[in-house]
C-alpha positions, 0 to 999 in steps of 0.5 A: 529775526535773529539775523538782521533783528532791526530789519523790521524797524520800531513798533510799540505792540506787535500782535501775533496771531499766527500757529499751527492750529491743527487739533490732530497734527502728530509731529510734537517737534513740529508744534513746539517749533512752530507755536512754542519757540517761534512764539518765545522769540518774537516775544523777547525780539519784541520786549527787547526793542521796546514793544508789547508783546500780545498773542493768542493763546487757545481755548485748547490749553484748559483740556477737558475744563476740569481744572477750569477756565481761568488763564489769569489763575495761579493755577495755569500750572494745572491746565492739562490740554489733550492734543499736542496742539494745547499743549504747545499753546500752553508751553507758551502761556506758562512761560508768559506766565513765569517770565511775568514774574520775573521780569517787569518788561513781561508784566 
């Protein structure tokens, strides 16, 4: 994307859908590659040419559910997934989260 970044021409939502979802896969490296900076580039790729930006985040990312089941809370920090997998979805998730505060066009 970062090559030629108007090949794809204009859209006004890009949907995506797509990661690693295995829930005993052990290569960290390959996870945050795969679901956290892919993620993060094909968001500002998105916001920056004018489009929303909807992801699926994981039910992975709330653990064991002792910190709850609320991704809209203030309390996202708190979240503590159990497999790399969770844990690369909520990477993305709390960087929403904080981009959301920061800059209107993550809102």
């Amino acid at each position: 994307m970062a090559q030629n970044a108007d090949a794809f021409g204009r859209f006004s939502a890009v949907f995506h859908l797509g990661a690693c979802s295995s829930t005993t896969e052990s290569d960290q490296a390959y996870l945050d590659d795969n679901n956290f900076l892919y993620t993060k580039e094909m968001a500002e790729w998105s916001l920056a040419r004018g489009s929303r930006f909807i992801y699926a985040s994981s039910a992975a990312t709330y653990g064991d559910g002792s910190a709850g089941m609320d991704d809209k809370s203030d309390d996202l920090i708190h979240l503590h997934p159990l497999n790399l997998y969770g844990y690369s979805k909520h990477q993305f998730d709390l960087h929403a989260q904080q981009q959301a505060g920061s800059t209107a066009s993550w809102a």
